[in-house]
C-alpha positions in Angstrom: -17.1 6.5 1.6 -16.3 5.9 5.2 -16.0 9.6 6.2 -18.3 10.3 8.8 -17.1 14.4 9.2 -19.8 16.4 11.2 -18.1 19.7 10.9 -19.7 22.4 9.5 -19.7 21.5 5.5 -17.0 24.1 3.5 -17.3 26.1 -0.1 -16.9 22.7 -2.6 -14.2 23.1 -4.6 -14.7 23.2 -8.6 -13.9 19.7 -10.3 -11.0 19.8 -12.8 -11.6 -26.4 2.9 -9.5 -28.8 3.9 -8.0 -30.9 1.3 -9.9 -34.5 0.3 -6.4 -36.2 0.0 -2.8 -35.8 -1.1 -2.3 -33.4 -4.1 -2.3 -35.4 -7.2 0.5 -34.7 -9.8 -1.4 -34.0 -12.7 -1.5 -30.3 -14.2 -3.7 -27.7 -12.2 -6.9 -27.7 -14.0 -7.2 -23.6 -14.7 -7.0 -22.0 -18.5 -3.3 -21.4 -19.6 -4.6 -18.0 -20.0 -5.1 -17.3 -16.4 -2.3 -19.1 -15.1 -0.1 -17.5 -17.7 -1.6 -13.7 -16.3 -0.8 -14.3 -12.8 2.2 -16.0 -13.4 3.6 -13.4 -16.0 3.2 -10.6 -13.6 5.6 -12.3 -10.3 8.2 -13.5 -13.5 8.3 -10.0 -15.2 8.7 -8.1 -11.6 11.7 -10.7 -11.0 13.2 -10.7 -14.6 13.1 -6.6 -14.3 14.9 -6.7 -10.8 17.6 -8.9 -12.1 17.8 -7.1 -15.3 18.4 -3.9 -12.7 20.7 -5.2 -10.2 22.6 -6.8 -13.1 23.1 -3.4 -15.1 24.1 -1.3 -11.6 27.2 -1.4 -11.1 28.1 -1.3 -7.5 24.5 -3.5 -6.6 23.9 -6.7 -5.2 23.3 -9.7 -7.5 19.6 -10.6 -7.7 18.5 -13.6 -5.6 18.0 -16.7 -6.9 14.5 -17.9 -7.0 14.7 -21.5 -7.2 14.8 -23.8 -10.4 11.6 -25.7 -10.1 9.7 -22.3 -10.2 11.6 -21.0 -13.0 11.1 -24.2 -14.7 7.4 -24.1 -14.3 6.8 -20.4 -15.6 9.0 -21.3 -18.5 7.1 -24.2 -19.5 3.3 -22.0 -19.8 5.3 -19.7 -22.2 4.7 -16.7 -19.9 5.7 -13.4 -21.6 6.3 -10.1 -19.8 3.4 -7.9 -19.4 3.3 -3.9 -19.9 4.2 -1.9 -17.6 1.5 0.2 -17.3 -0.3 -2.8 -16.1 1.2 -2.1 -12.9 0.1 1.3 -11.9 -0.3 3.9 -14.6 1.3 7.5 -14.6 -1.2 10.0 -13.2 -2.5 13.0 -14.8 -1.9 16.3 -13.1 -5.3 18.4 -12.8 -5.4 21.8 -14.0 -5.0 24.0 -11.4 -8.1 25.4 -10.0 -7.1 27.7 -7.0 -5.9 30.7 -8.2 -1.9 31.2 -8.3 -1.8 27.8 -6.7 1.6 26.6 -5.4 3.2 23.8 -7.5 4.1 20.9 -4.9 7.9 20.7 -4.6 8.8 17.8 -6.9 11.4 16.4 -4.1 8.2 16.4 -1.9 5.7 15.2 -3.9 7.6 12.5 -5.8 7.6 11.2 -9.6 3.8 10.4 -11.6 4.2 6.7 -10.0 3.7 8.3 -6.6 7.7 7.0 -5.3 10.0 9.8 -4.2 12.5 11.4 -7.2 15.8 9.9 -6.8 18.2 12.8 -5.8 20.8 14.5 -8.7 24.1 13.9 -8.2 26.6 17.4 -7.5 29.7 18.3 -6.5 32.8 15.7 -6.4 32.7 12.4 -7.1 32.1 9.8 -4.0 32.3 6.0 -3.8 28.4 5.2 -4.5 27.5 4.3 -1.3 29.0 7.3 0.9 27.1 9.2 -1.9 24.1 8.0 -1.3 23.9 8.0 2.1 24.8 11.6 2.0 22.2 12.8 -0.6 19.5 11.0 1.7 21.3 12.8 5.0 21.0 16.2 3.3 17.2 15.5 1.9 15.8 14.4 5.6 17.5 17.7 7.1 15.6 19.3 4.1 12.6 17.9 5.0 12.9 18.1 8.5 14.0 22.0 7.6 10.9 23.2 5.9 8.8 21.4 8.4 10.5 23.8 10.7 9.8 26.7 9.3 6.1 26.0 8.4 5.3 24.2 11.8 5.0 27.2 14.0 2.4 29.0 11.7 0.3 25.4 10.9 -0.1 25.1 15.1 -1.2 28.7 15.1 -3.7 28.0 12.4 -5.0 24.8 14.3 -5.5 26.8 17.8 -7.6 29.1 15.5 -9.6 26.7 14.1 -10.4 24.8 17.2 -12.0 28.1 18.8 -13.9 29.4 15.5 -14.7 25.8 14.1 -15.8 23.8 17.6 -19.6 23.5 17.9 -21.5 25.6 20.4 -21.6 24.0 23.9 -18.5 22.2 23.4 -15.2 22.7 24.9 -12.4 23.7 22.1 -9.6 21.9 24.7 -11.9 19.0 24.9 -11.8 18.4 20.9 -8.2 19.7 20.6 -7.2 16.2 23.1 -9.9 14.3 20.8 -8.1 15.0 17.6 -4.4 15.0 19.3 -5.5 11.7 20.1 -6.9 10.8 16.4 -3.5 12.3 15.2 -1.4 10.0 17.2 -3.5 6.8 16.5 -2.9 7.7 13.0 0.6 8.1 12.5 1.7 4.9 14.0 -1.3 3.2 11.9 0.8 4.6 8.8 4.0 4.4 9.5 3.1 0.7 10.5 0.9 -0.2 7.5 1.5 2.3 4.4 4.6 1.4 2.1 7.7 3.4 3.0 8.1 4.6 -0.6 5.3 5.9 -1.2 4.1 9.7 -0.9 1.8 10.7 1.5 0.2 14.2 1.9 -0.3 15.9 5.1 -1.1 18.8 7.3 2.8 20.2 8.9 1.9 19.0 12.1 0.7 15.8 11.0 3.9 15.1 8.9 5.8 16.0 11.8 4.2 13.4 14.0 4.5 10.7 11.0 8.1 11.3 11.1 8.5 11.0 14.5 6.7 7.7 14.4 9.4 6.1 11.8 7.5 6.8 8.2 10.6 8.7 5.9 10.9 12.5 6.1 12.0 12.4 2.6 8.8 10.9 1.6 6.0 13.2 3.1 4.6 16.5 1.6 2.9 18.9 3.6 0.1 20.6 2.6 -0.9 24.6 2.9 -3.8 26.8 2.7 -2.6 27.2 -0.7 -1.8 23.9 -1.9 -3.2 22.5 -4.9 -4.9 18.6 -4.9 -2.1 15.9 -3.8 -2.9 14.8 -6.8 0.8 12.9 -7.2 1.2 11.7 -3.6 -0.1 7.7 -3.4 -2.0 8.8 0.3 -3.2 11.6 2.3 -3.8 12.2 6.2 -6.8 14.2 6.2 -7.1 16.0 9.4 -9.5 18.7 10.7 -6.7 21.0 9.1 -6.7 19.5 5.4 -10.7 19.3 5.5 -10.3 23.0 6.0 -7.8 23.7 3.1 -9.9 21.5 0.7 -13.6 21.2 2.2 -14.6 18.4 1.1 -13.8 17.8 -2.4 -10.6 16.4 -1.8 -12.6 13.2 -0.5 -15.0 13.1 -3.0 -13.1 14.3 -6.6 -9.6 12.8 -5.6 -9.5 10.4 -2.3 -12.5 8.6 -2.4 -11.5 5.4 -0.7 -10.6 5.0 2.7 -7.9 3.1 4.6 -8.5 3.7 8.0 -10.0 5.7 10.4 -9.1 7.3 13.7 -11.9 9.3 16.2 -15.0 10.7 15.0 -17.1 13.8 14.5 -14.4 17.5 14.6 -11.7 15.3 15.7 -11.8 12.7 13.1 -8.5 12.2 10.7 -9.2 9.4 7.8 -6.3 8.2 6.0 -7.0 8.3 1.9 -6.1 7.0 -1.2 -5.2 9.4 -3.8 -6.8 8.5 -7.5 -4.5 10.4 -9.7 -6.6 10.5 -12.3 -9.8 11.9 -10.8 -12.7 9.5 -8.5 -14.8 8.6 -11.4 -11.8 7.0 -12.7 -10.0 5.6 -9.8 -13.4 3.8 -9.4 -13.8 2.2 -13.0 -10.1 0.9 -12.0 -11.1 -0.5 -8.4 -14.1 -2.3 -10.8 -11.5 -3.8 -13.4 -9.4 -5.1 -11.0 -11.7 -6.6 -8.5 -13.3 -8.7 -11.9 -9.6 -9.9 -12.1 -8.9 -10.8 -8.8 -12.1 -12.9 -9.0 -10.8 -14.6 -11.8 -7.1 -14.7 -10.5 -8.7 -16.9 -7.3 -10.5 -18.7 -9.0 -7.9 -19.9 -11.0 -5.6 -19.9 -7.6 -8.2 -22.9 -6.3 -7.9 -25.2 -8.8 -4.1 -25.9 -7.9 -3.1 -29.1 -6.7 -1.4 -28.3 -3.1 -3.1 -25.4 -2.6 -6.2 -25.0 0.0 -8.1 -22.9 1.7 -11.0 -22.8 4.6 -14.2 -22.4 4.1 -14.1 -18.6 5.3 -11.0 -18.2 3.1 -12.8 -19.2 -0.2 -15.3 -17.3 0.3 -13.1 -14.4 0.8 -11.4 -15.8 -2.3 -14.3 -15.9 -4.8 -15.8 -12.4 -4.2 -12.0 -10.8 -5.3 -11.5 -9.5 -1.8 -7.6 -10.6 -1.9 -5.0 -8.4 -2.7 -3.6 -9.1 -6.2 0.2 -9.3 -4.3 -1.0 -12.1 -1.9 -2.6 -14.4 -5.1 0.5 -13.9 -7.3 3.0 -14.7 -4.2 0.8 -18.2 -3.2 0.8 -19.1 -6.7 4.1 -18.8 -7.1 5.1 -20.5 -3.6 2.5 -23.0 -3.9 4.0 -24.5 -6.6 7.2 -25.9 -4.5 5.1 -27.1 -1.7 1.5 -27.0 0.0 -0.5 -24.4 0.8 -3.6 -24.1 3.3 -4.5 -20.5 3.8 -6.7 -20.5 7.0 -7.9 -16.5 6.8 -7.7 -13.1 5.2 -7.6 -9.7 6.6 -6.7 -5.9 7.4 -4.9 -4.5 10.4 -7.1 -1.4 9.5 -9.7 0.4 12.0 -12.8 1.8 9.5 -11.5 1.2 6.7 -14.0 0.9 3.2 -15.6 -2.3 2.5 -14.7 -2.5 -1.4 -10.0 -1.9 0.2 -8.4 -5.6 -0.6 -7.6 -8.0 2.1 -3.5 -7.6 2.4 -2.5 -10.5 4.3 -3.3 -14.3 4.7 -3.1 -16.2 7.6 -1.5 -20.2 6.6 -1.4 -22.9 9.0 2.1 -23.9 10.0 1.5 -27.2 10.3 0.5 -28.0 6.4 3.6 -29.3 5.5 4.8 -32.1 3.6 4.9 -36.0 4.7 8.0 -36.4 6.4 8.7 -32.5 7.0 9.3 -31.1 10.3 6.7 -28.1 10.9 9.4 -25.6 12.2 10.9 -26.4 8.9 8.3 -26.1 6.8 7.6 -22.8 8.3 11.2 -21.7 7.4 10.7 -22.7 3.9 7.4 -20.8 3.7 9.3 -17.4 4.8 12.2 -18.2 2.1 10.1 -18.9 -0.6 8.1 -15.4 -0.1 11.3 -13.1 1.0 13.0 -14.2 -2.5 10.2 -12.7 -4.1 11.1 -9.3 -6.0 9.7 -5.7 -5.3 5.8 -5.5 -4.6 5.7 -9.1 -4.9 7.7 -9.7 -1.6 5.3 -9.5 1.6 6.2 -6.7 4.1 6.2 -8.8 6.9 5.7 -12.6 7.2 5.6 -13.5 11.1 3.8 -16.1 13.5 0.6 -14.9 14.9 -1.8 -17.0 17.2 -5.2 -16.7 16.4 -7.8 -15.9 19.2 -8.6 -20.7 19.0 -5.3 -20.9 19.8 -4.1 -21.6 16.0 -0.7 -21.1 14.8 -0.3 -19.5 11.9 2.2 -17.6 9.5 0.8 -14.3 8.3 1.7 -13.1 5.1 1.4 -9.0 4.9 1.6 -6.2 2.1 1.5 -2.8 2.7 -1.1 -0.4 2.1 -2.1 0.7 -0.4 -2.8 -2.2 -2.8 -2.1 -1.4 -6.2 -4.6 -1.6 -9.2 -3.9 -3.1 -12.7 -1.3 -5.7 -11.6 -3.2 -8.8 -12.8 -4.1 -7.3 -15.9 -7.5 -6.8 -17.6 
């Protein structure tokens, strides 16, 4: 899906509208059963947090998140959902290389695809010098091994440009094509994919993803001998991976695609990882685009909240994120809401990847309210939201008619299961 590769084909591996008038006060007209759904998943995230930041000793209280909000979740009855609604634990394969190398569990992170928290040695330090030193001593472990490994992966990419470039094509002439893909591709991630996620790639291309600002700590490079990434949330599949894993690795375990950067030899697609095997990562994309349908649906009936005609459509074929529906509901119930346009900041990405931020107009406020101030509200409403809830990034942007407009973003990749089935 969305891989265009032309090199020569590898040994497969074996599978293991504007509103008509002034919001009435009456109760949205939606089922309690949908309202409760989307609802139930922004007040668990937030009751978790607090429950967290309550029971750690040494962290900062939990923000508060406003008592008409919490006064209208209470009064549906919303009840915490389970927790494997949010992303399950995946299943690691059986191996299916011969003596494969298990992935270095500081590298490839815990089932949930976040980095494993560091174990605590030697004498004991006030928490946060501690900390700061486990995470020094992990990024010079990181940056270490990368090292070591980086001398031999550039050897093996000057071998493949000469033995792998097509006849009557210069091997410099691809090796500047796909320096170029390379580059294009680590800022894209180290812009758009979430920090604490894993992502998988070749030594050289980890090395650049650090440079561009994406955590050491947080990237595992891959060998000729490497198994499937099978635990990482996202791979950077470059000329070199497609070589380690032909191309079952985008077909058994990465089949959708975020973005991608050049074409033909020189192409590098950025993936996400289905833990738990494509034919499965696909009933799950199906599941939760049927709730995200429903979700909107739902999200349109509110009193206060609108949306442009290009927007609703968008809306009603599930092509929102399930972060973005949860946040505007939850907003949208302190004060309007006209959401002008969704979208990715993504270059070839897949047509069936969610739409991660919204565009609203700035000047939807209340009667009475100053826009400038409404806009500030708008960005303290979302920022109090807790963990994948709260946007990435919420920041003016002028559209190309001269529109002002607040966009609301998440990072890649959006997560599956979070509104339920």
């Amino acid at each position: 899906m969305g891989d265009q590769d032309s090199s020569q084909e590898l040994p497969q591996r074996v599978r293991g509208v504007a509103r008509a008038g002034p919001p009435s006060s009456a109760p949205p007209a939606l089922s309690d059963e949908v309202r409760q759904r989307m609802q139930a998943a922004v007040l668990a995230e937030r009751a978790d947090a607090a429950q967290q930041d309550a029971d750690a000793p040494t962290g900062p209280e939990p923000k508060a998140t406003g008592p008409g909000r919490a006064a209208n979740a209470a009064g549906h009855g919303i009840s915490r959902p389970p927790q494997s609604a949010v992303r399950p634990d995946p299943v690691r394969p059986d191996p299916v290389r011969p003596d494969p190398v298990k992935p270095d569990s500081a590298a490839n992170g815990s089932a949930s695809h976040k980095a494993a928290a560091p174990v605590r040695s030697g004498p004991s330090l006030p928490p946060q010098a501690s900390a700061r030193k486990k995470r020094r001593r992990r990024r010079i472990g990181k940056l270490a091994a990368l090292a070591v490994i980086l001398p031999a992966a550039l050897g093996a990419m000057a071998s493949w440009y000469f033995t792998r470039t097509p006849a009557g094509i210069s091997p410099a002439i691809v090796q500047r094509q796909e320096l170029v893909s390379r580059g294009e591709a680590a800022k894209w991630v180290a812009q758009q994919v979430s920090h604490s996620d894993i992502v998988s790639c070749d030594a050289v291309m980890c090395t650049a993803l650090a440079a561009a600002g994406f955590p050491a700590a947080n990237l595992h490079a891959l060998g000729p001998t490497s198994p499937y990434p099978v635990t990482s949330a996202v791979v950077v599949v470059t000329p070199v991976v497609h070589e380690i894993f032909g191309s079952s690795l985008n077909v058994d375990w990465a089949p959708m695609v975020l973005a991608t950067f050049g074409s033909g030899t020189a192409q590098v697609t950025v993936r996400v990882i289905g833990p738990h095997g494509a034919a499965a990562y696909q009933a799950a994309v199906s599941a939760d685009l049927a709730a995200r349908e429903t979700a909107a649906a739902a999200l349109l009936e509110v009193p206060g909240i609108d949306a442009s005609a290009a927007a609703r459509k968008e809306l009603m074929a599930g092509q929102v994120d399930s972060r973005l529906l949860a946040a505007i509901l939850d907003v949208g119930a302190d004060q309007p809401i006209d959401m002008v346009d969704f979208g990715n900041i993504a270059p070839g990405q897949d047509a069936g990847v969610p739409l991660r931020y919204a565009d609203l107009a700035e000047n939807d406020q209340a009667d009475g309210q100053d826009s400038s101030a409404y806009v500030r509200s708008l960005i303290t409403d979302f920022r109090k939201m807790n963990t994948q809830f709260r946007p990435a990034s919420t920041e003016t942007e002028v559209l190309p008619g001269g529109q002002r407009v607040l966009r609301v973003e998440f990072p890649a990749p959006s997560p599956l299961g979070l509104l339920g089935s």
